[in-house]
N, C-alpha and C positions, 0 to 999 in steps of 0.2 A: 139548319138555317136559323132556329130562334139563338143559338147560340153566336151566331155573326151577328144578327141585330141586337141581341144583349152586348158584344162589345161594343159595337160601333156605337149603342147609347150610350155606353161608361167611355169609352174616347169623347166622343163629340160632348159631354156634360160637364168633361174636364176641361178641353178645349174651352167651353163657354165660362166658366169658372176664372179660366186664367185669363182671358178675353176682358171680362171682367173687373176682377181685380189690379190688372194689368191698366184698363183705362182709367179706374179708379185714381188709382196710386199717382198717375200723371195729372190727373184731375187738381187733387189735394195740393201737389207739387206748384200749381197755381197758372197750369195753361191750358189752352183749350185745342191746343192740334198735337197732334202725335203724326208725324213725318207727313206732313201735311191735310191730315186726316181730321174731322172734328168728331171732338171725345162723345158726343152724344151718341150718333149714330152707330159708333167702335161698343159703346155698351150697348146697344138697344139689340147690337149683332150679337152680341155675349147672352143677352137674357134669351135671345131667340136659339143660338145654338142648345143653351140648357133647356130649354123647352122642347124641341127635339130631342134631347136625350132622354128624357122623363117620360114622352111619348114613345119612343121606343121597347124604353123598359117597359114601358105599360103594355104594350102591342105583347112579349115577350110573354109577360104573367097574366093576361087575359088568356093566350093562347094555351099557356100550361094550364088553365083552370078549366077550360073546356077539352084537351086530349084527354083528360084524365077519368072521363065521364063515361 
C-alpha cells in the first residue's frame, strides 16, 4: 500500500507541476483564460495538486520510519 501512495504522490506532484507551468506559460503569453478557464484558480489547483503529492510522500516516510521500530 505505502508503495501505491508513494506513486500516486509522484503522479499527482507531476500532475501539479505541469498544471502549473502549463498556466504559467499561458499567463506570460499575456491572457488570462485557458479554454475558458481563468489562469488563477488553473494554478491555485497546481499548487494544490503538488501539495497533495508532498503530503503523500510524507504519509509514505513517516510510515517507513515508524514500521521499522
Amino acid at each position: 500500500m505505502d508503495r501505491l501512495i508513494g506513486l500516486v504522490g509522484n503522479v499527482v506532484g507531476v500532475v501539479g507541476i505541469a498544471v502549473c507551468l502549463g498556466s504559467g506559460a499561458v499567463r506570460l503569453s499575456g491572457a488570462y483564460y485557458l479554454a475558458g478557464v481563468q489562469l488563477m484558480p488553473l494554478f491555485t489547483m497546481g499548487i494544490a495538486l503538488m501539495v497533495m503529492g508532498c503530503l503523500a510522500k510524507l504519509h509514505v516516510l513517516g510510515r517507513a520510519g515508524t514500521s521499522s521500530r
